[in-house]
N, C-alpha and C positions, 0 to 999 in steps of 0.2 A: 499453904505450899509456898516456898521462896525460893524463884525462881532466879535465875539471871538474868540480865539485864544487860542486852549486847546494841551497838547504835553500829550500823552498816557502817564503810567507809563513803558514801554516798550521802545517806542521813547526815552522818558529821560535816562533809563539806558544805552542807547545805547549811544545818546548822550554823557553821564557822561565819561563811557568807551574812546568815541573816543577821548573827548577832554585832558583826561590824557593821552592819547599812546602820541597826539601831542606834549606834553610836554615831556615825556618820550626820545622819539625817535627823535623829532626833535629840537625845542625851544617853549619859551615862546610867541617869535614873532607868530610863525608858528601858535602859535593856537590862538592870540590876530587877525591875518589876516583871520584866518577860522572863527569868532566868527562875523569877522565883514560884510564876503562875508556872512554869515549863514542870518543874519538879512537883508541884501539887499535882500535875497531872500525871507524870510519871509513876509516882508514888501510887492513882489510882489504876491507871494501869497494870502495876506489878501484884499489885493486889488482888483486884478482881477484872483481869485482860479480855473476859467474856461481856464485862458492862458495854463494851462499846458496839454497834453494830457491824456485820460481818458483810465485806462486799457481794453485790447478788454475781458481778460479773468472774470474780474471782475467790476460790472456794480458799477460807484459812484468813483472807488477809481481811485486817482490820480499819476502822478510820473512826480518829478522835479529832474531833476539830479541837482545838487548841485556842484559836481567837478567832475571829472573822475572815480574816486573812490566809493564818495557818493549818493546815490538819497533818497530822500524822499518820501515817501508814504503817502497822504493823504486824506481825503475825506470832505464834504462842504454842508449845506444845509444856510438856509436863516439866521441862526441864529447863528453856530460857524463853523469856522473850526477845525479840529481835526485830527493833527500831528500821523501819530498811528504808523510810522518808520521810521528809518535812516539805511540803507541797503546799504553795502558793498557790492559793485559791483564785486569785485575779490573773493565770496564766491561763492559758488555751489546754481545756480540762484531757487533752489527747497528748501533751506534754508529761503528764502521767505516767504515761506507760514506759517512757525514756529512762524514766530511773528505775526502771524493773529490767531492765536489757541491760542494763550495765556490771 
């Protein structure tokens, strides 16, 4: 099945942010390597969106940790999937909920 592949306007900002800090703070490298782990996983995603485990608090939504740091949140039906965060694991885990209200 090949679904779509839609990233919130949330997700993207979030995104956008993390990938300048990487440049910022670290290198060009660091975030040309995170851009490219990012699509391995996306790729697994779009594939098989059921490998990752399903939240027990919220019924549908997903979470792929991405690095140590990173996890993604997303959710899937027959037709697209739909990126709707990229969530900083070293935040206060009830800041979570903030990009699902928006």
């Amino acid at each position: 099945m090949n679904r779509r592949l839609i990233i919130s306007p949330i997700a993207e900002k979030k995104l956008e942010a993390l990938l300048e800090y990487l440049v910022e703070e670290w290198s060009l490298k660091v975030k040309t390597n995170f851009i490219m782990h990012l699509d391995e996983y996306l790729q697994i995603i779009k594939k098989e969106p059921e490998s990752f485990p399903e939240s027990e608090k919220v019924k549908g939504l997903r979470r792929c940790v991405l690095t140590k740091q990173i996890s993604i949140y997303y959710e899937f039906n027959d037709e697209e999937i739909r990126i709707l965060t990229f969530f900083d694991t070293r935040q206060e885990p009830g800041k979570l909920a903030d990009d699902f209200k928006k």
